[in-house]
ROMIBA-412260 format. One record per residue (C-alpha): chain; y, x, z. Coordinates in steps of 0.05 Angstrom, whole numbers, m for minus. Layout:
BEGIN
(A; (Y; X; Z))
...
# end
This chain:
BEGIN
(A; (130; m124; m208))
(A; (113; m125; m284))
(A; (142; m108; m338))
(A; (148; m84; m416))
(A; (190; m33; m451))
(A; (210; 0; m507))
(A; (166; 67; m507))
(A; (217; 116; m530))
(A; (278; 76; m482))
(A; (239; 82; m424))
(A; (215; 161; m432))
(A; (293; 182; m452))
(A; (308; 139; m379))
(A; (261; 179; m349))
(A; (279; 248; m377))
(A; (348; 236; m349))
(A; (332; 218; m280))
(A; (279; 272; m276))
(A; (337; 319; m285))
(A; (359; 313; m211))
(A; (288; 324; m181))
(A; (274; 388; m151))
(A; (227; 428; m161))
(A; (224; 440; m68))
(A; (169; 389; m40))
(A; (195; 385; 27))
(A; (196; 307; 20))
(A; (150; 278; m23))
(A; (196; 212; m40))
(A; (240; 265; m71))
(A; (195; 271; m138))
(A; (185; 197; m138))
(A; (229; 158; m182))
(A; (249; 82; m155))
(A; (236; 31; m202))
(A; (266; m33; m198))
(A; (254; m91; m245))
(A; (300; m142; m248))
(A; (321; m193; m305))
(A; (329; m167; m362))
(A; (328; m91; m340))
(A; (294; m45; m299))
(A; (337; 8; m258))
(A; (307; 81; m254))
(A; (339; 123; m196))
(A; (328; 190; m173))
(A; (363; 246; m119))
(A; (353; 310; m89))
(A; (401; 292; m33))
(A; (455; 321; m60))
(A; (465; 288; m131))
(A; (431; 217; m151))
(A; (423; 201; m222))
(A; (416; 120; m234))
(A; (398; 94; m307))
(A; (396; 19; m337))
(A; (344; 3; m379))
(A; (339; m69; m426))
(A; (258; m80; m407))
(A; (228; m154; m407))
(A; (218; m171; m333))
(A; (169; m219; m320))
(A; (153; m216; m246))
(A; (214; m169; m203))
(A; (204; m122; m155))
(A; (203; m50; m137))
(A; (169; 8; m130))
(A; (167; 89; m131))
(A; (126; 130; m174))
(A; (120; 205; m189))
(A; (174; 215; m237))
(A; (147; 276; m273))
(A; (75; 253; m288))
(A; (98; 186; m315))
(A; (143; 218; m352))
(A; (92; 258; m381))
(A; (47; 204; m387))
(A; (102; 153; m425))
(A; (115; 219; m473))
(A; (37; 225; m495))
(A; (23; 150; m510))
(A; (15; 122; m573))
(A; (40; 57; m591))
(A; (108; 37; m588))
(A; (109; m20; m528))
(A; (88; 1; m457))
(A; (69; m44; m394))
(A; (86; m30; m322))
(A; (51; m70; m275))
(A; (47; m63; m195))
(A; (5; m107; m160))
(A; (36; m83; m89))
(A; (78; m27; m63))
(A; (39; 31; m80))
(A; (m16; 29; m144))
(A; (21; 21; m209))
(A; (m7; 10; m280))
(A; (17; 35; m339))
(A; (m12; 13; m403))
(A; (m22; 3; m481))
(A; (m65; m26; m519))
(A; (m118; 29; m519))
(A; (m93; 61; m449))
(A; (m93; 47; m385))
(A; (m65; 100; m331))
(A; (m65; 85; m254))
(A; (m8; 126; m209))
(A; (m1; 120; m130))
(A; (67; 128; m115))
(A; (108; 122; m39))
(A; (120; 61; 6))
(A; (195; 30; m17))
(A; (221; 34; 48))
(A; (218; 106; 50))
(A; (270; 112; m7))
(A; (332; 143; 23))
(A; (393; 79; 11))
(A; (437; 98; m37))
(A; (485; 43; m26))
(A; (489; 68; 45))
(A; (505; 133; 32))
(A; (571; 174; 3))
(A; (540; 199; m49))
(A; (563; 197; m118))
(A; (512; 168; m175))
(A; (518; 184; m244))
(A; (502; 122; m287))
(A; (477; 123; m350))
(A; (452; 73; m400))
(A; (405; 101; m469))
# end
């Protein structure tokens, strides 16, 4: 997966999907935040089993995929940098690297397959687009 976005898009996607997370760390894939580039957008989603919070975010895509990362410390990280443009990269499932031109931040996040399916379930997703 790789991809670049708008600095101040992706950290107001982020703020709003970090809303749902709990602050309980029973299960670990509960503070991660599933990433999903495709297109011309990358999908953030986020639950604490009882509420999921999905958000739609214009990004250019160049290589699709998906992944999970800790939603508050890349939220915290995509707050604190600098310039304007911001590249997500993820050579496989779990190392991820976010980056400008003068920083580079690695984040380990959680296999895919452990992310509860939202499709499957009866919950009810909130959809928003900044």
């Amino acid at each position: 997966m790789k991809f670049k976005i708008n600095r101040d898009y992706f950290g107001a996607g982020l703020q709003l999907v970090t809303n749902v997370v709990g602050s309980r760390k029973t299960m670990p894939i509960l503070q991660n935040v599933l990433i999903e580039a495709r297109s011309n957008k990358i999908l953030l989603t986020t639950t604490n089993l009882d509420l999921g919070v999905r958000c739609s975010i214009k990004a250019e895509v160049t290589e699709e995929g998906s992944t999970t990362l800790p939603v508050k410390e890349l939220s915290r990280i995509v707050k604190e940098l600098a310039d304007i443009e911001v590249s997500v990269e993820s050579s496989d499932k779990l190392k991820s690297t976010v980056s400008t031109r003068g920083s580079v931040f690695n984040l380990i996040g959680i296999d895919t397959n452990e992310v509860i399916d939202a499709a499957a379930s009866k919950w009810n997703f909130l959809k928003f687009k900044p």
